[in-house]
N, C-alpha and C positions, 0 to 999 in steps of 0.2 A: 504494500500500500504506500504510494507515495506521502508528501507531507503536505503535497497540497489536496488530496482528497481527505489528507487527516483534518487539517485546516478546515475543510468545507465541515465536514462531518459535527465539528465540535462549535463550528456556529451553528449550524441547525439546530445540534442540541439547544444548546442557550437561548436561539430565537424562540424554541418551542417553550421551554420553560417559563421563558417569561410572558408569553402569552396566556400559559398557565396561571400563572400569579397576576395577570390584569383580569380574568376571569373568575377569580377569585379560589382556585384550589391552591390548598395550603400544604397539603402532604402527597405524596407521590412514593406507592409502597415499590421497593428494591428487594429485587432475589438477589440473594447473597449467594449461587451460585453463578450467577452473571458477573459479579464483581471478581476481575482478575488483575492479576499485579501485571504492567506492560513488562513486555520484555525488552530485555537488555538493552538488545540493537534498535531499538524505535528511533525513528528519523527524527521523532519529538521532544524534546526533552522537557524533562519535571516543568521546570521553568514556567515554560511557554506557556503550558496546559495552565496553570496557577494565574497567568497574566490574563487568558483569554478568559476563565471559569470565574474571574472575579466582578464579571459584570453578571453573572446570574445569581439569581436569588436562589439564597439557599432554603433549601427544603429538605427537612426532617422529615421522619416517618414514627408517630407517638406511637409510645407503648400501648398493645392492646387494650388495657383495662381502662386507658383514656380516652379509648377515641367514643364518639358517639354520633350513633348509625340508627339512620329510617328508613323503614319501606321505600323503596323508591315509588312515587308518585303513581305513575303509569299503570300499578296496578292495583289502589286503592283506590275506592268508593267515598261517600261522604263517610260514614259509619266506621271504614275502617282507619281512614282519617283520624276521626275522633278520636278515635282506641291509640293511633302512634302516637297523637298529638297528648293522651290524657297519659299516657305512660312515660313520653318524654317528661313532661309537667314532674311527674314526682320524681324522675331521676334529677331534677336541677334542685326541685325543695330543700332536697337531702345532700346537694351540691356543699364541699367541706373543702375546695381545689385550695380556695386561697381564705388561711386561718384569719390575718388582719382583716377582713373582710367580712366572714361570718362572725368576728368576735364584736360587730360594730350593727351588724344590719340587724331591722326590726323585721324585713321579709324579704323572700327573696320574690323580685316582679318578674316572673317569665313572661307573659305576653297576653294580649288580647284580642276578641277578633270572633272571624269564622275561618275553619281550618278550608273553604274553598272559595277564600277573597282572592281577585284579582290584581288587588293594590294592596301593598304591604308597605308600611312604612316605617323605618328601622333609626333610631335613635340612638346616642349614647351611652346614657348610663340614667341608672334611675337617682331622681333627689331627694330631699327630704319628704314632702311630699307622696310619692310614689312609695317610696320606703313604708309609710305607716299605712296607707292604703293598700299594698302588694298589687299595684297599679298602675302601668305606663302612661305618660302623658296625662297626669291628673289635675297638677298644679296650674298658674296662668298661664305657662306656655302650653299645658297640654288644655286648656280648653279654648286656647286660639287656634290652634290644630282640631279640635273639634269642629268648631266655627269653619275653617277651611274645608275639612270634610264636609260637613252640609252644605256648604256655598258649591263642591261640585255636584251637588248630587247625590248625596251619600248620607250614612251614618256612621259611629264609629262600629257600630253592629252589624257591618256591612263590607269592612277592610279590617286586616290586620296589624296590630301597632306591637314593636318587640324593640330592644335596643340589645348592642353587641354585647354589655353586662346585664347581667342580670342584678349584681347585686350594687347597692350605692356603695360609691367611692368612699373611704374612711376620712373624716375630716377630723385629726387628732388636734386638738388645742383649739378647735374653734365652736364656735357657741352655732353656726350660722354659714351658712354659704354652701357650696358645693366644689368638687376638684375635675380638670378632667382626667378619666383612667390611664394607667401609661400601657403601654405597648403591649409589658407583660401581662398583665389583668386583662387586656383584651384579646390578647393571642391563648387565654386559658380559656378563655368562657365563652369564645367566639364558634366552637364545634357543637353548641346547642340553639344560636341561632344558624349554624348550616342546615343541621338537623329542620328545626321549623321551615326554613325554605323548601326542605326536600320535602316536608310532610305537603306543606300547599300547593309549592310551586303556583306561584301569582304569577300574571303578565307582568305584571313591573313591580321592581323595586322603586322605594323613594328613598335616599339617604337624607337626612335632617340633620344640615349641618357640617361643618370640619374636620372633628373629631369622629363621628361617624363615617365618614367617605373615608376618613385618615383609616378608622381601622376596617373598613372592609378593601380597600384600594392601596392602601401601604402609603407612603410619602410620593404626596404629589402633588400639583400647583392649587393654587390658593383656592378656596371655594368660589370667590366674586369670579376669577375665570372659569371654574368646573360647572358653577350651575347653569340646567340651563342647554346642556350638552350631552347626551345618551351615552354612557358607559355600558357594560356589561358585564354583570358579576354570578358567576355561577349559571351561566347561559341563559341568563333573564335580563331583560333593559333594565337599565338602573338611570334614575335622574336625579343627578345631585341637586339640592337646592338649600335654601337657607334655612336656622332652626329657627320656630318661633321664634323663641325667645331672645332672638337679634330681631325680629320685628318689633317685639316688645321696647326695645331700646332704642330703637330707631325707626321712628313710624312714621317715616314719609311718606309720602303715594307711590314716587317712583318704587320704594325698595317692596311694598305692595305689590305694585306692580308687579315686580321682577317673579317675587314667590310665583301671583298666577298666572303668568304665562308658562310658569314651570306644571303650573298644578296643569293648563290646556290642553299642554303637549300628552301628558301622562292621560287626560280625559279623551284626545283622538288617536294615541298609542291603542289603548285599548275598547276605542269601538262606544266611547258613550255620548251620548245625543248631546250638542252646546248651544244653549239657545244665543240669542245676540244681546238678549240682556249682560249672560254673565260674560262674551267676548267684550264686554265693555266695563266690565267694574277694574275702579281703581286707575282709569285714563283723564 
């Protein structure tokens, strides 16, 4: 094998991977009898391989007893839905991943909804708020997001609302406020909202917010350019847009604006009737 087909071979690899990682799979299982030491005489050396492999995202493979797996879609009913979706539920209740966490939460909020919503809307982390309710989107940002739900058409009994933790952020020495999650807290808690996608599989995701795009999409440019823009995660449209609660702090019309044309797109993404009133709120 020459070293320029070695060359092409190991960018493919990596292009592939990383396409992996914008769609959002995080682990990638390896036979260990695939994995061979090169031999000797390779035209390539260690080196190179190190210099080219360092633009791919790495990708572990969790230990069994972590990972967490749903029926795939395709061959579940509403009913048996339920059943993946009520058995997933108690596996996160009794979720113990990360102890600073459970030593602090009043509930753990897995998600709301119906397990065969088209629209899924995926959030950060839960607040104070959320926390004593065992609630997503309870507080004022969650029922301006209510508000928004009804304004397309909708209820919140009609989409599903989850965020990449389940459990609220610890805020040691503070009386008040909220933190956002770091990487690790969301790269632990993150394979029970995969799970949830696999049990629905919605036409669209909606990300809500920075820190939500951040951990479903890894490090990438700023939300004011992402929203607004169709990504794809876990081979569903995903549309980032802003969180409430930066409307809440900045309640312009335009930044209004901005949210519903995101929310439009997601309403002729998926096929639902816009009358010309709501093509016109917030202009």
């Amino acid at each position: 094998m020459t070293e320029n087909t070695i060359d092409g071979l190991i960018d493919a690899t990596i292009q592939h991977l990383q396409k992996l990682k914008d769609e959002g799979v995080r682990y990638v299982p390896i036979s260990s009898a695939r994995l061979q030491t090169a031999p000797a005489q390779s035209h390539i050396s260690a080196q190179k391989v190190e210099q080219r492999a360092s633009a791919a995202p790495i990708i572990a493979t969790p230990r069994i007893e972590d990972r967490i797996e749903a029926p795939r879609p395709t061959a579940l009913g509403t009913a048996s839905k339920q059943q993946a979706m009520a058995e997933l539920r108690e596996r996160a209740l009794q979720c113990v991943k990360c102890p600073h966490l459970v030593s602090s939460r009043k509930n753990v909020v897995f998600g709301v909804g119906i397990v065969d919503a088209e629209i899924m809307f995926v959030g950060e982390a839960p607040g104070a708020d959320e926390d004593v309710q065992g609630e997503p989107f309870v507080g004022k940002a969650g029922q301006l997001l209510t508000k928004i739900i009804q304004t397309m058409g909708l209820d919140r009994d009609r989409v599903y609302i989850a965020n990449i933790l389940k459990c609220r952020p610890d805020t040691p020495g503070q009386s008040a406020g909220n933190r956002k999650p770091t990487p690790a807290e969301m790269q632990t808690c993150i394979p029970y909202l995969h799970a949830q996608i696999d049990v629905i599989q919605p036409k669209v995701l909606i990300a809500l917010g920075a820190t939500a795009v951040e951990g479903l999409l890894g490090k990438v440019e700023g939300i004011t350019r992402l929203r607004g823009n169709w990504k794809t995660y876990r081979n569903i449209p995903l549309m980032p847009t802003y969180h409430p609660a930066y409307l809440l702090r900045n309640q312009a019309m335009s930044e209004k604006r901005r949210v519903w044309e995101d929310m439009l797109q997601v309403m002729e993404r998926v096929g639902m009737p816009i009358t010309e009133k709501q093509r016109g709120y917030f202009l």
